[in-house]
N, CA and C atoms as an extended XYZ file, in Angstrom:
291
Properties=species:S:1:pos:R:3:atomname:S:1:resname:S:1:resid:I:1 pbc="F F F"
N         7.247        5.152       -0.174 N   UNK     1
C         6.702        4.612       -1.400 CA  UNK     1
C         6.571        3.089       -1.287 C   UNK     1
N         7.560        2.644       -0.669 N   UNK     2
C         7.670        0.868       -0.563 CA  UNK     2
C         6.355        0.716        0.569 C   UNK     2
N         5.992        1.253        1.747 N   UNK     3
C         5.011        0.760        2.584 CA  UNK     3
C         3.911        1.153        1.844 C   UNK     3
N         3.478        1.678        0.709 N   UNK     4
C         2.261        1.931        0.456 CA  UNK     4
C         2.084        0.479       -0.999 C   UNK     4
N         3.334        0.963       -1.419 N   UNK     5
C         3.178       -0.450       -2.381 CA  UNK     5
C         2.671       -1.771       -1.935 C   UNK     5
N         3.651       -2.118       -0.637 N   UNK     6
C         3.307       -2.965       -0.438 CA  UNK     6
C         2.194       -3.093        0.658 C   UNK     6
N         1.314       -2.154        1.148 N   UNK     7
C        -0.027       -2.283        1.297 CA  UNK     7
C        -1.046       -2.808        0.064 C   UNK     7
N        -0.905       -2.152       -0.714 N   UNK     8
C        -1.531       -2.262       -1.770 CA  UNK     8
C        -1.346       -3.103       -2.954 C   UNK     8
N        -0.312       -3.800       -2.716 N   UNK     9
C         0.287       -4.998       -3.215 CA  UNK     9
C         0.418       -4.707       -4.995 C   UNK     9
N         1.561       -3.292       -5.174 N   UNK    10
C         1.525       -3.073       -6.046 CA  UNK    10
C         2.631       -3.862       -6.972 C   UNK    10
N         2.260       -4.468       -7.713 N   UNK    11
C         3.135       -5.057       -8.985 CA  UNK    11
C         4.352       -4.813       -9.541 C   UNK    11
N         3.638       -3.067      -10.161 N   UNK    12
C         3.806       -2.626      -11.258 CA  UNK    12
C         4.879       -1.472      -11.349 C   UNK    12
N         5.319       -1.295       -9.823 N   UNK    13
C         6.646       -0.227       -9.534 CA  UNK    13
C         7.706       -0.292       -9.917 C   UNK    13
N         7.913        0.969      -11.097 N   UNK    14
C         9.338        0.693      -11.767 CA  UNK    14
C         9.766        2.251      -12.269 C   UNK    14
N        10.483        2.330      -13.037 N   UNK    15
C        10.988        4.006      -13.052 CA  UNK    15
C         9.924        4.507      -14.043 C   UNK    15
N         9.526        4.132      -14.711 N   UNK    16
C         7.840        4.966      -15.485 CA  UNK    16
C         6.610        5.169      -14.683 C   UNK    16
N         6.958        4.440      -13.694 N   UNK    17
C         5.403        4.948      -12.770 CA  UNK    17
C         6.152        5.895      -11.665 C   UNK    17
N         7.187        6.276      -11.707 N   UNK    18
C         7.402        7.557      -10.572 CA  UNK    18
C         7.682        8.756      -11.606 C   UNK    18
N         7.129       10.059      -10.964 N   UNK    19
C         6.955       10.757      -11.905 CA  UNK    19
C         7.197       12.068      -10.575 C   UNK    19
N         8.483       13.101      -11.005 N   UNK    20
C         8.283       14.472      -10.347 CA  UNK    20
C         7.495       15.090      -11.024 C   UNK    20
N         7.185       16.273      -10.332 N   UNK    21
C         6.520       17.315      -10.339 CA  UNK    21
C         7.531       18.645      -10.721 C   UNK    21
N         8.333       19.210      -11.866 N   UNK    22
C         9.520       19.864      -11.943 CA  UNK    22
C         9.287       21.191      -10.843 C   UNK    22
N         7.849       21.773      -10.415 N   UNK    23
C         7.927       23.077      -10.105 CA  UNK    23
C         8.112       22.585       -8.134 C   UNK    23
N         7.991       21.407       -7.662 N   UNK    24
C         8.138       21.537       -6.458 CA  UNK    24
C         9.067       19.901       -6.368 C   UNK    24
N         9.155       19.732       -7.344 N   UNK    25
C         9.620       18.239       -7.121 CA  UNK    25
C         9.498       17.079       -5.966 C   UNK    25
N         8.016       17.394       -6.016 N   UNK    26
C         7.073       16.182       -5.511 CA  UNK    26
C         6.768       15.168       -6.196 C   UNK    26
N         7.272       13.704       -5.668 N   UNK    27
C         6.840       12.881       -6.675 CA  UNK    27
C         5.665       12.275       -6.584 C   UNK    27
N         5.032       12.030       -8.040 N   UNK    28
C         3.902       11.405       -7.926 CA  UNK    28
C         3.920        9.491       -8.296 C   UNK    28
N         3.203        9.152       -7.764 N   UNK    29
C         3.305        7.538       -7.867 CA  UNK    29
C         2.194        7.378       -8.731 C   UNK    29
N         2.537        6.452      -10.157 N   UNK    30
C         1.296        6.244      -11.295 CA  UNK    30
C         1.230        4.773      -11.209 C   UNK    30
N         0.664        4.417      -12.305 N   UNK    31
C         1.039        2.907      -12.617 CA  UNK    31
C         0.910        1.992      -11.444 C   UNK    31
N        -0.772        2.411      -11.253 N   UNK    32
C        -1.378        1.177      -10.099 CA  UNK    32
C        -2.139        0.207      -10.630 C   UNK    32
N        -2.159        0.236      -12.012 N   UNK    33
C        -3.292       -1.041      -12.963 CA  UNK    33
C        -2.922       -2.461      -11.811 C   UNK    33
N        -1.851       -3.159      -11.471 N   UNK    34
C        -1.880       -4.207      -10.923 CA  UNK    34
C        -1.646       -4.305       -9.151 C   UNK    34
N        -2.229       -3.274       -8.931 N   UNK    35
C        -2.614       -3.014       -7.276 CA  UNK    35
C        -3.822       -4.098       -6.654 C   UNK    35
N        -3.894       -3.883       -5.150 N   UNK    36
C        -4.829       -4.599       -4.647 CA  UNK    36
C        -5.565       -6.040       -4.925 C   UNK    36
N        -4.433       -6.929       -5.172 N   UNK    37
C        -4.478       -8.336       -5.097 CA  UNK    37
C        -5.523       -8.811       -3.899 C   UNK    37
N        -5.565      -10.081       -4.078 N   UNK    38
C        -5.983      -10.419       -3.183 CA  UNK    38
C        -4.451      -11.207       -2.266 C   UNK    38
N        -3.748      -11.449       -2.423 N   UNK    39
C        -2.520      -12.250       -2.091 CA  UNK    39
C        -2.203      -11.504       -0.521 C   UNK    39
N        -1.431      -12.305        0.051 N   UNK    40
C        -0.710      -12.015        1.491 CA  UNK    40
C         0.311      -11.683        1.174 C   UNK    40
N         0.935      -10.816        2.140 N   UNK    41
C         2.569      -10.477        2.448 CA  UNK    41
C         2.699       -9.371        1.332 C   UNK    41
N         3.986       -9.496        0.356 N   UNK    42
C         4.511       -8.262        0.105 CA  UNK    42
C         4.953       -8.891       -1.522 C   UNK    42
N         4.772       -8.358       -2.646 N   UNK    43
C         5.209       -8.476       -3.896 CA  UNK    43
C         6.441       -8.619       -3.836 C   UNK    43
N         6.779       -9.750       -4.519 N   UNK    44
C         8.385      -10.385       -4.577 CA  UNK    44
C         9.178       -9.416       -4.931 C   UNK    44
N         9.062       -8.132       -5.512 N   UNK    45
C         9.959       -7.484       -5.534 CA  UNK    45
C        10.504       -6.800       -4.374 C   UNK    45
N         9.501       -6.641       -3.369 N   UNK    46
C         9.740       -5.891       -2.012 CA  UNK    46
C         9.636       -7.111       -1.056 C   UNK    46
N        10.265       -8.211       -1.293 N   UNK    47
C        10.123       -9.012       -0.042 CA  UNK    47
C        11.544       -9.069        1.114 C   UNK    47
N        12.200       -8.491        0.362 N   UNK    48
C        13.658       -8.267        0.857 CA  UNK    48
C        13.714       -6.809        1.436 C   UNK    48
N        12.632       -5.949        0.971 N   UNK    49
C        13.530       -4.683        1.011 CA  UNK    49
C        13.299       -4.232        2.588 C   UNK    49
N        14.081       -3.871        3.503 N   UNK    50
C        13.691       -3.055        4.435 CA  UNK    50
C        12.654       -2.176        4.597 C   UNK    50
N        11.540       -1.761        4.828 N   UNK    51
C        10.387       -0.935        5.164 CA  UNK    51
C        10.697       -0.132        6.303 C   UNK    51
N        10.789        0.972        6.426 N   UNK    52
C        10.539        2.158        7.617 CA  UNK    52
C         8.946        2.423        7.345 C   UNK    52
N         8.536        1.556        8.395 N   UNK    53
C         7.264        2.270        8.658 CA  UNK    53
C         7.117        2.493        9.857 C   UNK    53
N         7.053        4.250       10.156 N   UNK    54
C         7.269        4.930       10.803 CA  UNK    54
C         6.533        5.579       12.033 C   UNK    54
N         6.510        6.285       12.506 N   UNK    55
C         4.898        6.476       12.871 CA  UNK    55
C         4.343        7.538       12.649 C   UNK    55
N         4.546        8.154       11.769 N   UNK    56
C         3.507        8.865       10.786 CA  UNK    56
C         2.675        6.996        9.944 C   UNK    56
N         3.046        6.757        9.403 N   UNK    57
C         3.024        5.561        9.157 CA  UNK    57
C         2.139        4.434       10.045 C   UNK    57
N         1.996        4.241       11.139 N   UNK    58
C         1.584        3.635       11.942 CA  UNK    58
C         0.711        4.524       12.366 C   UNK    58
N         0.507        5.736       12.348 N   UNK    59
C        -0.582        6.021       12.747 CA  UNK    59
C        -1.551        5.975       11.221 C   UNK    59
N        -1.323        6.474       10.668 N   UNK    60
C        -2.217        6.258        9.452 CA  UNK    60
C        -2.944        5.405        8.946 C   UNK    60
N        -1.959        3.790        9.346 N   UNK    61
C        -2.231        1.985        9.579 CA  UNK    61
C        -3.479        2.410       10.072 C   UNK    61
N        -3.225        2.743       11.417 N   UNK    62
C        -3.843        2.211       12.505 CA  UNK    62
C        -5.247        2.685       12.217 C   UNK    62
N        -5.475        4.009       11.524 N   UNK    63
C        -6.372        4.771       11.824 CA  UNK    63
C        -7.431        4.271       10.384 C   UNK    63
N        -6.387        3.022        9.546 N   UNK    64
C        -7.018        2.510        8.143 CA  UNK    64
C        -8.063        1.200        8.684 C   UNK    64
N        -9.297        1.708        9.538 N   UNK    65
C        -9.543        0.529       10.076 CA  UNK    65
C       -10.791       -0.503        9.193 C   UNK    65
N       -11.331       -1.752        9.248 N   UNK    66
C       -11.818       -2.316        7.952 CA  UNK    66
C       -13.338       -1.375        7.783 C   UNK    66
N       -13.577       -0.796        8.733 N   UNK    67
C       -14.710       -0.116        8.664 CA  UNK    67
C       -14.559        0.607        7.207 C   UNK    67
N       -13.389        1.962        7.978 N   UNK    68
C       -13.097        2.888        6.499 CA  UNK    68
C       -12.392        2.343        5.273 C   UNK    68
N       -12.222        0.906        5.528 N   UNK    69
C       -11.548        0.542        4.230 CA  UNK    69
C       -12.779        0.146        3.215 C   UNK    69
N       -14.014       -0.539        3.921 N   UNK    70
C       -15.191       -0.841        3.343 CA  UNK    70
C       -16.208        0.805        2.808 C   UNK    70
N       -16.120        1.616        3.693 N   UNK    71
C       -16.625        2.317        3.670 CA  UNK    71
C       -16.146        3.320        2.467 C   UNK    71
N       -15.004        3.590        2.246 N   UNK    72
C       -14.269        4.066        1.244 CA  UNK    72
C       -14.159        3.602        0.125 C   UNK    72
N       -13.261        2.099        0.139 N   UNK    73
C       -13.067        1.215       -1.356 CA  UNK    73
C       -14.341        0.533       -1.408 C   UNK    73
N       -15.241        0.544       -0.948 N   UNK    74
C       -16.245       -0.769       -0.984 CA  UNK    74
C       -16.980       -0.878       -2.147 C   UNK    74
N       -16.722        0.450       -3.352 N   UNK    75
C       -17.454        0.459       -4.338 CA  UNK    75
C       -16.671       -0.057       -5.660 C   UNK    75
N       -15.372       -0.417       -5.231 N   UNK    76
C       -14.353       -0.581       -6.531 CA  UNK    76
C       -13.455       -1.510       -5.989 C   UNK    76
N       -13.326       -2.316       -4.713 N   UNK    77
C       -13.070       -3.328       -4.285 CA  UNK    77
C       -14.097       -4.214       -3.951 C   UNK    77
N       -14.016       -5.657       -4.077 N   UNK    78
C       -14.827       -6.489       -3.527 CA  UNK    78
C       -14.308       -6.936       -2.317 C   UNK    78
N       -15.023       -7.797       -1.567 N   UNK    79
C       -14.761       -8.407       -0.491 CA  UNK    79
C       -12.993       -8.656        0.076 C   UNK    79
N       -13.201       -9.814       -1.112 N   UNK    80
C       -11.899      -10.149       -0.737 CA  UNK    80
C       -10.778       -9.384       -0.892 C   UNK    80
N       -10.372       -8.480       -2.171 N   UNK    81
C        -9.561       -7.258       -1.760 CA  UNK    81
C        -9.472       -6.809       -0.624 C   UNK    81
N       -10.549       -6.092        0.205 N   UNK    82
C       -10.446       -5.428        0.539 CA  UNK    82
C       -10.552       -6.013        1.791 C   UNK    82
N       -10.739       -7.587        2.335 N   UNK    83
C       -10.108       -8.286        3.391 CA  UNK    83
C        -8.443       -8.430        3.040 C   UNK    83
N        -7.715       -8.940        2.154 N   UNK    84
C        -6.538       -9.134        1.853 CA  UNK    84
C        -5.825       -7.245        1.905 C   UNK    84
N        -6.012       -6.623        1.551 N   UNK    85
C        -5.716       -5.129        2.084 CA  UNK    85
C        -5.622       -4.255        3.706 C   UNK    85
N        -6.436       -5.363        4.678 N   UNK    86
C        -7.034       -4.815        5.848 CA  UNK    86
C        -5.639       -6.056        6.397 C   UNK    86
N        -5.044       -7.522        5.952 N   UNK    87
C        -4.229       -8.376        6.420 CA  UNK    87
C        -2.908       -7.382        5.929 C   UNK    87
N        -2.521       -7.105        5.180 N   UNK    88
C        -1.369       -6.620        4.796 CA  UNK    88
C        -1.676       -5.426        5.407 C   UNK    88
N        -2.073       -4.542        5.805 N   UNK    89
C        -2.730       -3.583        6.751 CA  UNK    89
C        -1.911       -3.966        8.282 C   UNK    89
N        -1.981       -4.897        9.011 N   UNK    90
C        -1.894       -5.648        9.839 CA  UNK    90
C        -0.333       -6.318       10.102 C   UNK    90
N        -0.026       -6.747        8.963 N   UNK    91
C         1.335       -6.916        8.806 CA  UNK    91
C         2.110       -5.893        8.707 C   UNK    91
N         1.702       -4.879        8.049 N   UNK    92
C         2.815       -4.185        8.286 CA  UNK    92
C         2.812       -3.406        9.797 C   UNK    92
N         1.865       -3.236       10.162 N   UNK    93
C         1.728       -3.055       11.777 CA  UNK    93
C         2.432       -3.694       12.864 C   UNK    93
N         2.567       -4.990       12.537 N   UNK    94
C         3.216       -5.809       13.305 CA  UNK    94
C         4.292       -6.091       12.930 C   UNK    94
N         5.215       -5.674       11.717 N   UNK    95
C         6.376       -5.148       11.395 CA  UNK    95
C         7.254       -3.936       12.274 C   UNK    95
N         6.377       -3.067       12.137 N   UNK    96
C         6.413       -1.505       12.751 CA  UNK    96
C         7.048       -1.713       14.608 C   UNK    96
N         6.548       -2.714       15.040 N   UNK    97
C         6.955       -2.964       16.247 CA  UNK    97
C         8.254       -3.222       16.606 C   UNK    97
C-alpha cells in the first residue's frame, strides 16, 4: 500500500480510505482526491517509512514505462503529472536495489 502511495504521491492515506471487503477481506484503497502531484520523492508522511518494494514490485515499476504511462493516464493527467509519476517511478526503482 505504501509503494503505491508513494508512487502516486498520495496525500490523503488514513484509516477512512482503507476499506475491507468482509466476504474475502481484501482491502480496498479509496480516498485518492489528492494523488498524482506533481512534487518529487515521497509525501511527508511516508518519508521515513521503510518500503519493501519487492519484485513483484519491481517488475511492475519496470514494466510502468513513460510510454504506457502516457498512453494510459494521458487523458486525465497532464504533462507534468505524468513526468513527476514516471521520476517517482524511478526512485523507487533505485530504492529497490
Amino acid at each position: 500500500m505504501y509503494v503505491y502511495d508513494a508512487l502516486v504521491y498520495n496525500l490523503g492515506r488514513g484509516p477512512l480510505s482503507m476499506l475491507y471487503n468482509r466476504e474475502n477481506w481484501q482491502l480496498m484503497l479509496v480516498g485518492h482526491d489528492d494523488s498524482f502531484d506533481t512534487k518529487r520523492g515521497r509525501p511527508q508522511h511516508l518519508k521515513k517509512v521503510q518500503l519493501d518494494v519487492g519484485g513483484s514490485w519491481v517488475e511492475a515499476l519496470s514494466n510502468l514505462t513513460d510510454e504506457r504511462l502516457s498512453e494510459h493516464l494521458g487523458d486525465v493527467l497532464d504533462k507534468r503529472r505524468l513526468s513527476a509519476l514516471g521520476k517517482r517511478r524511478d526512485l523507487l526503482l533505485e530504492e529497490a536495489k
